[in-house]
C-alpha positions in Angstrom: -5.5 25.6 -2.4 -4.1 22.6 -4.6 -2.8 19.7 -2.4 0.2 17.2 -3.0 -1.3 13.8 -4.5 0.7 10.8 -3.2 -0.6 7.5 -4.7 -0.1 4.1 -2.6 -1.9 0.7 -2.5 -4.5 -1.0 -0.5 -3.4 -4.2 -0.1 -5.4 -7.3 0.6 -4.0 -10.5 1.8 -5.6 -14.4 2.0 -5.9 -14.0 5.7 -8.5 -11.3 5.1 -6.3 -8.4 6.4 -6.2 -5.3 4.3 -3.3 -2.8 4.5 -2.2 0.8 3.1 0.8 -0.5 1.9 3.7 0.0 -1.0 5.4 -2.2 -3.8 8.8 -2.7 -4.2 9.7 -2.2 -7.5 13.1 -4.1 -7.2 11.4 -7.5 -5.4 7.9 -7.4 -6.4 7.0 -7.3 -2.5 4.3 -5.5 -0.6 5.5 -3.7 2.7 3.2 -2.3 4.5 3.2 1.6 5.4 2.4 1.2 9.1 5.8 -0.5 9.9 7.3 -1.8 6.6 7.4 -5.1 7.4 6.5 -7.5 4.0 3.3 -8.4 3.4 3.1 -12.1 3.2 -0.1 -13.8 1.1 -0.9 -11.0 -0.9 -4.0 -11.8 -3.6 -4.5 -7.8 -4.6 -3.7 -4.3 -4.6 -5.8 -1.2 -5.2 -4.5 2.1 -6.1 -5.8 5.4 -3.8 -4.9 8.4 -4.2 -4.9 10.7 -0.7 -5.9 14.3 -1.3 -4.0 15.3 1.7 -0.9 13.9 3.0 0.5 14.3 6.6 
């Protein structure tokens, strides 16, 4: 059974938090998935790649 791949970020902050989050292409901003709020203090971002979305 082949699954739909959706690619997001894991994004890490300075405050130590880390966050499934997104990138606004327009801004350059992080928002994070749980609520969308902007990410403030962002020092990285990972790729992932979910084999199953819900």
């Amino acid at each position: 059974m082949d699954f739909a791949v959706q690619t997001g970020l894991v994004v890490f902050s300075h405050d130590g938090r880390i966050q499934f989050g997104w990138r606004d292409i327009e801004t350059g901003e992080f928002h994070a998935e749980a609520d969308g709020k902007c990410i403030p203090g962002v020092i990285g971002a990972l790729e992932f790649s979910a084999d199953v979305i819900h």
